[in-house]
FINU-175926 format. One record per residue (C-alpha): residue number from 1; x, y, z. Coordinates in nm, 3 decimals, decimal comma, m for minus. Layout:
+-----+---------+---------+---------+
| num |      xx |      yy |      zz |
+-----+---------+---------+---------+
| NUM |       X |       Y |       Z |
...
+-----+---------+---------+---------+
This chain:
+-----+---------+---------+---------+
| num |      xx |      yy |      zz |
+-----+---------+---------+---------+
|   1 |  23,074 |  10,689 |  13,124 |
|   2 |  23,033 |  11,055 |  13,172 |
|   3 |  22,792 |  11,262 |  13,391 |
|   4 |  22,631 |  11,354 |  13,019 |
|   5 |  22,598 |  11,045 |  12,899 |
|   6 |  22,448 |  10,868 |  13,171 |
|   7 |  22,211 |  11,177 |  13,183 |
|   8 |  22,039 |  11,030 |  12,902 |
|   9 |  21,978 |  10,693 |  13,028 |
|  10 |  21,715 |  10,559 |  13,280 |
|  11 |  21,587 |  10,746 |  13,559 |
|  12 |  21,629 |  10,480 |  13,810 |
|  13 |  22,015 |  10,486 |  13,696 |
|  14 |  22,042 |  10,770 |  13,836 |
|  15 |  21,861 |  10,741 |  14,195 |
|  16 |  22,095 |  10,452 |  14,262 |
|  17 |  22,449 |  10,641 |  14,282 |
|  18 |  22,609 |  10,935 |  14,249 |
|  19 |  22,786 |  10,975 |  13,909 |
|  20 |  23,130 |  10,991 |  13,805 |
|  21 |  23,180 |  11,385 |  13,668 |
|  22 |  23,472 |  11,534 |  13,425 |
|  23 |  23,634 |  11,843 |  13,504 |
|  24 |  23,693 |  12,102 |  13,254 |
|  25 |  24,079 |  12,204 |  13,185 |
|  26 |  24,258 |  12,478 |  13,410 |
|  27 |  24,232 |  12,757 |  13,160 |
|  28 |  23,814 |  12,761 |  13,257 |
|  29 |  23,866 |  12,646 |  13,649 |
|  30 |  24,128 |  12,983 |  13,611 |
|  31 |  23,829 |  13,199 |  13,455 |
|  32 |  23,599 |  13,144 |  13,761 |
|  33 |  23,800 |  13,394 |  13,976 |
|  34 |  23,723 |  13,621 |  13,721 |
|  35 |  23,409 |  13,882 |  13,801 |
|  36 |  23,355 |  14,213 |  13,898 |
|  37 |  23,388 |  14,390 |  14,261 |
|  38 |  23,166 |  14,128 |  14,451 |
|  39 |  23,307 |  13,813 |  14,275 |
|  40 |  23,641 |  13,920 |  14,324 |
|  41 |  23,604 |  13,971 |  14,712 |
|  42 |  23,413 |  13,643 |  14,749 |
|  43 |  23,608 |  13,463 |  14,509 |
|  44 |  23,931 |  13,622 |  14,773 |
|  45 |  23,755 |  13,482 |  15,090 |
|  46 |  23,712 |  13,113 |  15,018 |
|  47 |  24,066 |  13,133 |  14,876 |
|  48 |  24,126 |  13,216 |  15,220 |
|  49 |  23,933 |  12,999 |  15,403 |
|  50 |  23,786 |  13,296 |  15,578 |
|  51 |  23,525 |  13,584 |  15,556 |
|  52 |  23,190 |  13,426 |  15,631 |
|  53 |  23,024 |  13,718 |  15,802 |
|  54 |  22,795 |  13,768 |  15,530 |
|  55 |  22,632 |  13,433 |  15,582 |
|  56 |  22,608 |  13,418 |  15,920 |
|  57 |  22,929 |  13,322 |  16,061 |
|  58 |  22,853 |  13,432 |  16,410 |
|  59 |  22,606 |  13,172 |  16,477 |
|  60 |  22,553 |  12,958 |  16,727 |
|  61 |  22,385 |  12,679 |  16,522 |
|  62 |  22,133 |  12,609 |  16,224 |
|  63 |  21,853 |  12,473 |  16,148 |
|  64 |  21,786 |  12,172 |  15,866 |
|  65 |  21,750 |  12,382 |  15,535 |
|  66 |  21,420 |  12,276 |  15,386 |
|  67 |  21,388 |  11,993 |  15,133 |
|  68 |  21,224 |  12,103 |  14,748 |
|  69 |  21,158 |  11,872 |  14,465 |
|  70 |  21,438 |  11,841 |  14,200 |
|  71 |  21,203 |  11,953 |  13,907 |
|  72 |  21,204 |  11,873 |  13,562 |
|  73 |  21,515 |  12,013 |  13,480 |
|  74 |  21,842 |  11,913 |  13,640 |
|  75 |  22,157 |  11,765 |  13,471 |
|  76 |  22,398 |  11,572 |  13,689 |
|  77 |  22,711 |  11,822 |  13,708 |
|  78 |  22,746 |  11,844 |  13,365 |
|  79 |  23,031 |  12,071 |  13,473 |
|  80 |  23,260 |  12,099 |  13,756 |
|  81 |  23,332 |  12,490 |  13,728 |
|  82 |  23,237 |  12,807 |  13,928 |
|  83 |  23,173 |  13,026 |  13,692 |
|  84 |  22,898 |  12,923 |  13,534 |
|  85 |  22,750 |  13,219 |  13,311 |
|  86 |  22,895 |  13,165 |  12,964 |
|  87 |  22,781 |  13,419 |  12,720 |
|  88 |  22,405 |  13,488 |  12,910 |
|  89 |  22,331 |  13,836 |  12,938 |
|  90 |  22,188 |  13,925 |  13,265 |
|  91 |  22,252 |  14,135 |  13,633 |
|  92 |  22,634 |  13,960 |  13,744 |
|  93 |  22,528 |  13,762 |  14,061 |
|  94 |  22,777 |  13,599 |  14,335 |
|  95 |  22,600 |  13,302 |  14,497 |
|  96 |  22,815 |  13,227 |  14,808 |
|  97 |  22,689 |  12,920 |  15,005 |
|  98 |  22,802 |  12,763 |  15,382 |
|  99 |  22,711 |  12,418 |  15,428 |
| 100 |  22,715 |  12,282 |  15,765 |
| 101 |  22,579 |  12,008 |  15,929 |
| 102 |  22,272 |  12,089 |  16,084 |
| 103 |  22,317 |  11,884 |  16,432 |
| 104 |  22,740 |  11,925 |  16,485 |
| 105 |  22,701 |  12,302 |  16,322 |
| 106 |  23,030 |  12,206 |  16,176 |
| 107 |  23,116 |  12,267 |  15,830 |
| 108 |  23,097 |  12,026 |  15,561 |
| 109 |  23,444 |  12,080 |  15,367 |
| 110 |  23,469 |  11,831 |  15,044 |
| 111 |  23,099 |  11,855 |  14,954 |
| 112 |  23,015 |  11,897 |  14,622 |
| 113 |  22,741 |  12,162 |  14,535 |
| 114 |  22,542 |  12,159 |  14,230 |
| 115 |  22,333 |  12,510 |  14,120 |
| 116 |  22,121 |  12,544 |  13,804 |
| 117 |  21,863 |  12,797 |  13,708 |
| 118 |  21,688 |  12,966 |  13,393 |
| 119 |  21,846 |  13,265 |  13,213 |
| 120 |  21,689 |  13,621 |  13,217 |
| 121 |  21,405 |  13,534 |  12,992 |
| 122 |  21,340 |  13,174 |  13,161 |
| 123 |  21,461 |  12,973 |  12,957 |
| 124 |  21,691 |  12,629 |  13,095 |
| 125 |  22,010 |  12,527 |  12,923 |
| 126 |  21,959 |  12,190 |  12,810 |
| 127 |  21,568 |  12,249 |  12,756 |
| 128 |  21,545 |  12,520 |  12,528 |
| 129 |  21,246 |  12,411 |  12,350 |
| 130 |  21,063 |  12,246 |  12,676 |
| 131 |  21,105 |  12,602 |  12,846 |
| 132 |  20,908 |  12,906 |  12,872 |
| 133 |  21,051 |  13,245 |  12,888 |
| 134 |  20,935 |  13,543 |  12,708 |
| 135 |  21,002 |  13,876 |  12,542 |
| 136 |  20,900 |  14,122 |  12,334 |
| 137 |  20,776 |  14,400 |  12,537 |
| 138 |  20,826 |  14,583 |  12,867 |
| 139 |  20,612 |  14,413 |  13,164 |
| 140 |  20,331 |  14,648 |  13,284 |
| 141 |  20,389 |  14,659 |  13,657 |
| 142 |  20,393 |  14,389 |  13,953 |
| 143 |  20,179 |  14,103 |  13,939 |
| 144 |  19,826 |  14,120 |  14,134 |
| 145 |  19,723 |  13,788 |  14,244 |
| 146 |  19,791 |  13,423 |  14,116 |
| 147 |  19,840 |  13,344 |  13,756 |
| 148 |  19,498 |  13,228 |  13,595 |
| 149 |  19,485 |  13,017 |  13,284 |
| 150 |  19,649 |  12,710 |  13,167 |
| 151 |  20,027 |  12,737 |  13,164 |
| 152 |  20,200 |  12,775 |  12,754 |
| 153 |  20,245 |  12,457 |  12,597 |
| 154 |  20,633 |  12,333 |  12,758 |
| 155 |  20,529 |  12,507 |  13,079 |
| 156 |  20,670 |  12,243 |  13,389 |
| 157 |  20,271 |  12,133 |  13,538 |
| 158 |  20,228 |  11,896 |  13,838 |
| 159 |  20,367 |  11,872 |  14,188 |
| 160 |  20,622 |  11,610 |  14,106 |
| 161 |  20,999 |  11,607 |  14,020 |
| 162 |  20,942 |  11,400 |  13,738 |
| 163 |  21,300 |  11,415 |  13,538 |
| 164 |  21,309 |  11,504 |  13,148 |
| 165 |  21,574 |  11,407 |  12,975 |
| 166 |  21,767 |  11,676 |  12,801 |
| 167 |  21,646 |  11,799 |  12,487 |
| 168 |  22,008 |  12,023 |  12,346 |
| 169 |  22,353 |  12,004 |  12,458 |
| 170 |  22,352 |  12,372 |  12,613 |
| 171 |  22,478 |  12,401 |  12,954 |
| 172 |  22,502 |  12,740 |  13,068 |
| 173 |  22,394 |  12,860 |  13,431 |
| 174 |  22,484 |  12,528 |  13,558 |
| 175 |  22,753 |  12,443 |  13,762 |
| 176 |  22,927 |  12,217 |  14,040 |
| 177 |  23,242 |  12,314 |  14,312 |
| 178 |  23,385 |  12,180 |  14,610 |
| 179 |  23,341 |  12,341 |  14,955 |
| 180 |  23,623 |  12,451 |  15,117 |
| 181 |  23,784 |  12,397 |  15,441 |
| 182 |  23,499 |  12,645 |  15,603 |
| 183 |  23,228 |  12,490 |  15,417 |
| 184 |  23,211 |  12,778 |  15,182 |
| 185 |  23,154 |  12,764 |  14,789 |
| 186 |  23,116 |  13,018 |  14,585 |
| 187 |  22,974 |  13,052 |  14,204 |
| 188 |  22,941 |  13,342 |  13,967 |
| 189 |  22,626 |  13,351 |  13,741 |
| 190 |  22,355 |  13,595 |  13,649 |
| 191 |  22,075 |  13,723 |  13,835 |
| 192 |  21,823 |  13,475 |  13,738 |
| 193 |  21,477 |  13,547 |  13,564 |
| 194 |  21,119 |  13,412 |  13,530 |
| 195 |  20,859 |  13,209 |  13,374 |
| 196 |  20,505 |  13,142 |  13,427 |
| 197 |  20,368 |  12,930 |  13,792 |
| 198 |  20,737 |  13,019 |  13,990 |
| 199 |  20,906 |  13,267 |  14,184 |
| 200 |  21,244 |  13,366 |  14,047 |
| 201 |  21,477 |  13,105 |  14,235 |
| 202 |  21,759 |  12,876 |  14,190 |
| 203 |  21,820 |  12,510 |  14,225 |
| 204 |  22,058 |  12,337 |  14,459 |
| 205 |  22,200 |  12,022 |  14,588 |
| 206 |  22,433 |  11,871 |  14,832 |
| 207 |  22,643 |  11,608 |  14,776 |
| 208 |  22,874 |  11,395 |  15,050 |
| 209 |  23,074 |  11,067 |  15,088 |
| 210 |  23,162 |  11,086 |  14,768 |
| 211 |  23,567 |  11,106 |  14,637 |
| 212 |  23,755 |  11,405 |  14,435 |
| 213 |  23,931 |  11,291 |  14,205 |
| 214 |  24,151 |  11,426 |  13,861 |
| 215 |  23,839 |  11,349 |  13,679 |
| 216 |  23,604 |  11,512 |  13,899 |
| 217 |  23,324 |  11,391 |  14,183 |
| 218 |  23,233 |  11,043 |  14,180 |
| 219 |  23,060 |  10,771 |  14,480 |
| 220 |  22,882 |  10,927 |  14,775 |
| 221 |  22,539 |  11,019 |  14,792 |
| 222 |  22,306 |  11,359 |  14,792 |
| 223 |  22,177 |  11,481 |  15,121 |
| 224 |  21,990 |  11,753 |  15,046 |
| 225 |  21,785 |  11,899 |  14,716 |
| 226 |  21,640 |  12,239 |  14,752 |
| 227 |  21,602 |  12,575 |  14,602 |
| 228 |  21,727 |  12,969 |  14,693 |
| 229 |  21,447 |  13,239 |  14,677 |
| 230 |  21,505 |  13,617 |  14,584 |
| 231 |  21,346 |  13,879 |  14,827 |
| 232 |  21,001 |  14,074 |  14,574 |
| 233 |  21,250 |  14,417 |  14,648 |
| 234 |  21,536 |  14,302 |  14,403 |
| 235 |  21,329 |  14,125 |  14,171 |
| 236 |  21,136 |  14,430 |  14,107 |
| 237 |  21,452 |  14,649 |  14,068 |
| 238 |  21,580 |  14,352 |  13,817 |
| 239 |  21,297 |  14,415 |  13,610 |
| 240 |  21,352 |  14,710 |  13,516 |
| 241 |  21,691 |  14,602 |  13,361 |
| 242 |  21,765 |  14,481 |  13,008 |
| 243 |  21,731 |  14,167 |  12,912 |
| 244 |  21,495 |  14,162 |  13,211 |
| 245 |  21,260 |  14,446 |  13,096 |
| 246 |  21,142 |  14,248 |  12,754 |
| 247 |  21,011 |  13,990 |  12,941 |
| 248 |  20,658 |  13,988 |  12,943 |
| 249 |  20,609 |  13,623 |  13,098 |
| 250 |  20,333 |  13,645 |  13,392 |
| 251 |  20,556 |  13,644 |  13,681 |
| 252 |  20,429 |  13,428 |  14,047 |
| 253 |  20,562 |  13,649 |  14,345 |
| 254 |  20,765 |  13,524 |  14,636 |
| 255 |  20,473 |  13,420 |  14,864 |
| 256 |  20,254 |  13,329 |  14,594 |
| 257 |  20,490 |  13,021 |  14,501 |
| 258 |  20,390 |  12,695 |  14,565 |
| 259 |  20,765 |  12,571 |  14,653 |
| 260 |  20,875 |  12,783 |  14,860 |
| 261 |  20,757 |  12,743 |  15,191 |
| 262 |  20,749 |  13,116 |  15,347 |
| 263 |  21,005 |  13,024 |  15,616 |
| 264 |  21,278 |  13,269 |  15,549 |
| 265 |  21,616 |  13,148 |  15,549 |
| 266 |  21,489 |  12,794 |  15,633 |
| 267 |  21,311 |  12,780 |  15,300 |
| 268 |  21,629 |  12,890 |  15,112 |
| 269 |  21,576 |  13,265 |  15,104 |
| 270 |  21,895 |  13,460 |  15,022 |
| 271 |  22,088 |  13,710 |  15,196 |
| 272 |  22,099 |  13,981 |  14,915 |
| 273 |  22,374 |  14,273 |  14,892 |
| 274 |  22,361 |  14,513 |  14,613 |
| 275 |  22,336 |  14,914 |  14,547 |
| 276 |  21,985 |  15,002 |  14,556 |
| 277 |  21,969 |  15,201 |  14,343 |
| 278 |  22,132 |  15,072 |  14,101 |
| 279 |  22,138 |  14,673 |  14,104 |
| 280 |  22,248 |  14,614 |  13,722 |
| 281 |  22,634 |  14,656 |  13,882 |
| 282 |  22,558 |  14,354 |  14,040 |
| 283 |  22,445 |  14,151 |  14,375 |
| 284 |  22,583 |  13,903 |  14,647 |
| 285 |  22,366 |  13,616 |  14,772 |
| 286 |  22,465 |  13,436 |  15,083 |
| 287 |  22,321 |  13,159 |  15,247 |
| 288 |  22,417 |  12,900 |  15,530 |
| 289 |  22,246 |  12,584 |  15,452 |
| 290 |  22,185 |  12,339 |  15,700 |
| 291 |  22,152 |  11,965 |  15,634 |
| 292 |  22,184 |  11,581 |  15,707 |
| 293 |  22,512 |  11,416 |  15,603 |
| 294 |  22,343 |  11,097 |  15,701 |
| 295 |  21,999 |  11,139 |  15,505 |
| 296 |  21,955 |  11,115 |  15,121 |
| 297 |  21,731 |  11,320 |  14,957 |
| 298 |  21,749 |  11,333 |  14,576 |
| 299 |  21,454 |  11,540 |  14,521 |
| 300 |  21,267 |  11,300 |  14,328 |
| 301 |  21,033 |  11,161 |  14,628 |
| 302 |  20,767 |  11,469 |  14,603 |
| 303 |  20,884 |  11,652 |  14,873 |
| 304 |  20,610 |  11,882 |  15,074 |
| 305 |  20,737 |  12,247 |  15,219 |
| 306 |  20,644 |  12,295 |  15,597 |
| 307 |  20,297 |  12,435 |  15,604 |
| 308 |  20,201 |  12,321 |  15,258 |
| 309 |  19,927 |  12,134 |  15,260 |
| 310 |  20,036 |  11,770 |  15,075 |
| 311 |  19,740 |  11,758 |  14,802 |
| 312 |  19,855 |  12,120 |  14,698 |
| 313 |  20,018 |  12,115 |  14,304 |
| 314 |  20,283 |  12,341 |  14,215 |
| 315 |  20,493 |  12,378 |  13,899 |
| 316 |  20,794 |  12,131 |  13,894 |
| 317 |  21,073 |  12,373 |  13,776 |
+-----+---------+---------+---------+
């Protein structure tokens, strides 16, 4: 059975094991290298094993990455690629992510790393019709205070990572790669965009124990869940770029989001490299995340940020 079609089936199917995943063919594993200036030179230094000064190489040690709730929206490595933009329009983005083991500070080389997020207007492959982006219409400056009002109908509500099930076979902006040697993977995507009750973020998880094999990822288990955050700065400046700029969807600001826990790097903020003034030619996000090769978290127990108090509800997305 495939990691699609058992995607459709129970919930508690999935808690129990990690699923079996099918690779696409080498003509799209080829396209992945493919990018502009900041893909190509990250794309160049996993190939190499090397280059991990822009995520903190120099380090003595790190600190357990926090824990987030799944959401609503994840697919189970649908596909095992690293480019994972398709045909969405958006600001090119190079996600570059260490893993290490938080105790050892040793590099976790094997793992396989899932990343999903919405396109430029907010919308999740896979959920079309359950998701809410907008357009339209320019925005009319930064957001003052929390959002007010009920959330659109579709909008993600609760505190829970309650799991839909996928309502179209769409699967752009989602992805899963091995680490390398270093414990570096690398993915090229699109800046991603908004939608009403969340920060602009992306989703993440860990997987170990598990076996590569000509069909993919398969076995093991997933020891950490969590999400990447986007300094206010570039979001801003990515505003004011097409497709961006037509979406008029109330936007949540970094430390008005319920997820992420304030915490800086610990909470999953990125590491973000781009020309300030002019960030449509593209960015490089780098993060070293720490975590628990023993543990399991699947994102699906209601986790609580540090410093969050645990009746507080937050969007599930």
């Amino acid at each position: 059975m495939t990691r699609h079609e058992e995607a459709q089936g129970p919930k508690h199917a999935r808690d129990l094991t990690r699923r079996k995943v099918i690779a696409l063919g080498a003509g799209a594993v080829a396209a992945a290298g493919v990018g502009g200036a900041f893909a190509a030179g990250a794309f160049a230094d996993e190939a190499g094993g090397a280059g991990g000064s822009a995520s903190g190489a120099a380090e003595a040690c790190y600190k357990l990455t926090s824990e987030t709730t799944e959401g609503p929206y994840y697919i189970d490595a649908d596909k095992i690629r690293q480019d994972i933009t398709e045909d969405k329009e958006g600001i090119p983005l190079t996600l570059r992510i260490k893993v290490v083991d938080a105790e050892t500070c040793k590099p976790l080389s094997g793992a396989a790393v899932d990343v999903w997020h919405c396109d430029a207007l907010g919308i999740y492959s896979g959920y079309e019709s359950m998701s809410t982006g907008g357009g339209g219409g320019a925005p009319t400056g930064a957001p003052t205070g929390a959002p007010s009002g009920p959330p659109p109908s579709g909008a993600p509500s609760g505190g829970g990572g309650g799991h839909e099930e996928p309502t179209d076979d769409e699967r752009y902006l989602r992805g899963t790669w091995k680490t390398d040697r270093s414990g570096f993977v690398t993915f090229k995507t699109i800046f991603p965009g908004w939608y009403r009750g969340r920060c602009v973020h992306i989703h993440t998880k860990v997987h170990v124990d598990g076996a590569w094999t000509d069909g993919g990822y398969e076995g093991g288990h997933t020891c950490h869940t969590g999400q990447f955050f986007f300094a206010e700065e570039a979001v801003l400046a990515a505003a004011e770029v097409a497709p961006y700029s037509t979406n008029t969807t109330e936007r949540t600001t970094l430390t008005e989001d319920t997820i992420y826990d304030q915490s800086g790097t610990t909470g999953g903020l990125l590491k973000l490299t781009y020309n300030k003034k002019d960030i449509a030619k593209g960015v490089l996000a780098t993060i070293t995340v720490g975590v628990d090769p023993d543990a399991t978290h699947d994102g699906t127990e209601d986790a609580v940020q540090p410093g969050t108090p645990a009746t507080a509800s937050a969007p599930a997305g």
